[in-house]
N, C-alpha and C positions, 0 to 999 in steps of 0.2 A: 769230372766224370761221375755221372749216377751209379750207387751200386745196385747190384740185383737186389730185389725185393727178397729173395732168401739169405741174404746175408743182413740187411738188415734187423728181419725179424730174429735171427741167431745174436744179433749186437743186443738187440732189447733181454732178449733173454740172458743172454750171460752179462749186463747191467744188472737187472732183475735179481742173479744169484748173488751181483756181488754187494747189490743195498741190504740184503737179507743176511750175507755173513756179516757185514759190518754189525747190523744192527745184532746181530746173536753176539757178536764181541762185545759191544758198548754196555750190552744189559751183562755178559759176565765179570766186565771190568769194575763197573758203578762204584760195587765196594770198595774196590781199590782206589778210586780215582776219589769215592767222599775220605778215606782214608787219609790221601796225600792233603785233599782240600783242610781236612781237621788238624792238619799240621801246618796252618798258612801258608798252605803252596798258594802263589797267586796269579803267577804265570803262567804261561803253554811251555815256555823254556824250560820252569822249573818244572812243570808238572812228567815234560817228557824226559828230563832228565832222572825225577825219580821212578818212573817206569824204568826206565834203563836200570838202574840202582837196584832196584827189584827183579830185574831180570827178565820182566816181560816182554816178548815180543811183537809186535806188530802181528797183522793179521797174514801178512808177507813174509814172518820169519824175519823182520830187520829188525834196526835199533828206531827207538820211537824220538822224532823230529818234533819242532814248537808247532809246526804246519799238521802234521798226523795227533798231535796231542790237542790240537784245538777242535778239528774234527771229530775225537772221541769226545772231547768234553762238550761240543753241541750237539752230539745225540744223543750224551744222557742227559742234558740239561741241566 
């Protein structure tokens, strides 16, 4: 089943806000995330588990996954 063409365009849009938080988080994390790097984190496991350790949350409010910490470390590169 097709949805209406107003629901779609409300899907793009709140896509749209949610590449834009991501991105507002990756560039406030950077430092932390060259941080863990300067300590030979060289994982996503490890890197999400020292988020955790740190205390940082997800953009969600959760605990940060090897899956959520690989996606923050390819958008800040």
């Amino acid at each position: 089943m097709r949805l209406p063409h107003f629901r779609s365009r409300h899907f793009r849009r709140g896509a749209a806000a949610r590449q834009e938080r991501s991105a507002r988080q990756a560039v406030e994390l950077a430092p932390v995330v060259r941080d863990i790097r300067a300590a030979r984190v060289t994982t996503y496991a490890g890197l999400a588990a020292a988020l955790n350790a740190r205390g940082v949350p997800t953009m969600l409010g959760r605990t940060w996954s090897p899956t959520t910490a690989r996606r923050l470390a390819l958008r800040i590169g």
